[in-house]
C-alpha positions as CSV (number, residue, x, y, z in Angstrom):
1,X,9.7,-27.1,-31.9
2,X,9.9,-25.6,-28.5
3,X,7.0,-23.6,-26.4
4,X,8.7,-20.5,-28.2
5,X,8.8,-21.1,-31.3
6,X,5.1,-22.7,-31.3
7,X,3.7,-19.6,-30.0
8,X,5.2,-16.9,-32.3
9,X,4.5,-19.4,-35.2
10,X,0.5,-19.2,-33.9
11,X,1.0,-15.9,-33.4
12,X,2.0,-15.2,-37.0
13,X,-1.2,-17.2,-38.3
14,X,-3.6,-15.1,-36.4
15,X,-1.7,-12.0,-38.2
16,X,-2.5,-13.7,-41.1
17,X,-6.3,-14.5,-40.7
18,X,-7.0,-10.8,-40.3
19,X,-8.9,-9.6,-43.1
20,X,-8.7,-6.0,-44.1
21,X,-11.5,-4.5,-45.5
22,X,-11.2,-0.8,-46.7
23,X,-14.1,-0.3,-49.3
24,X,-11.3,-0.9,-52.2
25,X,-10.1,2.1,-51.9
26,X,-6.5,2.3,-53.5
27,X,-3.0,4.1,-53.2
28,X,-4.2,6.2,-56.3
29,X,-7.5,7.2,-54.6
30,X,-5.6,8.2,-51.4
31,X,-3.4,10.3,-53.2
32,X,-6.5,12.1,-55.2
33,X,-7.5,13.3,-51.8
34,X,-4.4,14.5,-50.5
35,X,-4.1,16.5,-53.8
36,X,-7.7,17.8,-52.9
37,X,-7.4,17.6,-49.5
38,X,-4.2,18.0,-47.8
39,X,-3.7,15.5,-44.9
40,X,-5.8,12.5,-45.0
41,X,-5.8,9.8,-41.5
42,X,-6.3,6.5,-41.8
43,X,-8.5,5.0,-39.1
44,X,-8.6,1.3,-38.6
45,X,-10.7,-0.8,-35.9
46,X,-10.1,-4.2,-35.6
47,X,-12.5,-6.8,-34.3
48,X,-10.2,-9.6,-33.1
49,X,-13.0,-11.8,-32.3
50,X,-14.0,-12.1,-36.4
51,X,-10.6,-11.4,-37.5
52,X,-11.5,-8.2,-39.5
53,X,-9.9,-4.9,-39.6
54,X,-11.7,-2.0,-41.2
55,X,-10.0,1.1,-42.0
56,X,-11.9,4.3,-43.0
57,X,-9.9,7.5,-44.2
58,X,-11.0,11.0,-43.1
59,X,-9.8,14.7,-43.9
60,X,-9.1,17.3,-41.5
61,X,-11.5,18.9,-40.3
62,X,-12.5,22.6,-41.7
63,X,-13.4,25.7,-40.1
64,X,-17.5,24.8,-40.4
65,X,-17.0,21.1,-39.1
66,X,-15.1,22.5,-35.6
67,X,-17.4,25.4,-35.2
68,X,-20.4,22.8,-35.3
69,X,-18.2,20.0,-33.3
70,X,-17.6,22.7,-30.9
71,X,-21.2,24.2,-30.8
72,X,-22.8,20.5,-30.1
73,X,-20.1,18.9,-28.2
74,X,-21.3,21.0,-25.0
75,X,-24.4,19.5,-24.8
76,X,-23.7,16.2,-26.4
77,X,-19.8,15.1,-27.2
78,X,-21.2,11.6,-28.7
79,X,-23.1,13.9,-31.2
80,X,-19.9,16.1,-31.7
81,X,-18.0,13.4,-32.5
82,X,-20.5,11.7,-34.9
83,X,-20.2,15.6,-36.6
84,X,-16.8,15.1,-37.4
85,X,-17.1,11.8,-38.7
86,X,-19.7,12.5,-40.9
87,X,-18.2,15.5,-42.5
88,X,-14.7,14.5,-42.6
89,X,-15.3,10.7,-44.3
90,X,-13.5,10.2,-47.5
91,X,-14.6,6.7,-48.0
92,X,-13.6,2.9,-46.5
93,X,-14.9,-0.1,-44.6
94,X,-18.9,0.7,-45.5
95,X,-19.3,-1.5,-42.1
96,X,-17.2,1.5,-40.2
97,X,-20.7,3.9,-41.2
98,X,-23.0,1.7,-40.2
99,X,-21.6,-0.5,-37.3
100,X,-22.2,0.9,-34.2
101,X,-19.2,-0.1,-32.3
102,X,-17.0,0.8,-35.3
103,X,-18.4,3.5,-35.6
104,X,-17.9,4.8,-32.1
105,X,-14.4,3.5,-32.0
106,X,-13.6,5.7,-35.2
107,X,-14.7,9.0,-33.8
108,X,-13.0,8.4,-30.7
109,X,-9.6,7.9,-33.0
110,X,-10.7,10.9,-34.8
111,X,-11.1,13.4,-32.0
112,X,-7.4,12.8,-31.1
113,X,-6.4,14.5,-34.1
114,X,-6.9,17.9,-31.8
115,X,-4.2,17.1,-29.8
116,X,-1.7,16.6,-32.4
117,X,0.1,19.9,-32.6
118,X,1.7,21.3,-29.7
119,X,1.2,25.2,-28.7
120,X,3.6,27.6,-27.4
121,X,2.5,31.6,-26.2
122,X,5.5,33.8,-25.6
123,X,5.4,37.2,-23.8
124,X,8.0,39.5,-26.1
């Protein structure tokens, strides 16, 4: 086996060591909350160095949960952030709540959702 081929073969085992852990939630419960929902994200955070990846899903956010992201953010975007989090969870890894460093990760995924659409204005 050449250096090639050993390092995509190692490469492959680490893919396969990584353990997913989304709170056992399943196709049939993402679908319940797209009928209830609409769009629902998917948020994962790996931690390479224990060979986890936990994935939380989130809704969009409503009217209420920007007006108070927007309100807070000012003063405090970490708190902001933690508002949309908090309001938008559907369920997941319970270690993406309660981990700090998860938990930050996610709402930094989570704000990027504003950016999304694209915007035009046109003067008739």
């Amino acid at each position: 086996m050449n250096n090639k081929e050993q390092k995509i073969e190692n490469a492959a085992e680490e893919v396969a060591q990584i353990t997913e852990i989304n709170g056992g939630v399943d196709a049939e419960q993402i679908q319940a909350w797209k009928n209830r929902y609409g769009r629902i994200v998917e948020v994962c955070v790996a931690d390479d160095e224990v060979g986890e990846r936990h994935i939380g899903y989130f809704r969009r956010p409503d009217s209420q949960t920007m007006q108070a992201f927007s309100a807070v953010s000012k003063n405090n975007e970490m708190k902001g952030s933690e508002i949309v989090f908090d309001n938008c969870w559907l369920g997941g890894s319970p270690m993406m709540k309660s981990d700090a460093i998860y938990k930050i990760n996610a709402m930094g995924m989570l704000t990027t959702m504003f950016s999304r659409c694209s915007n035009s204005l046109k003067n008739l």
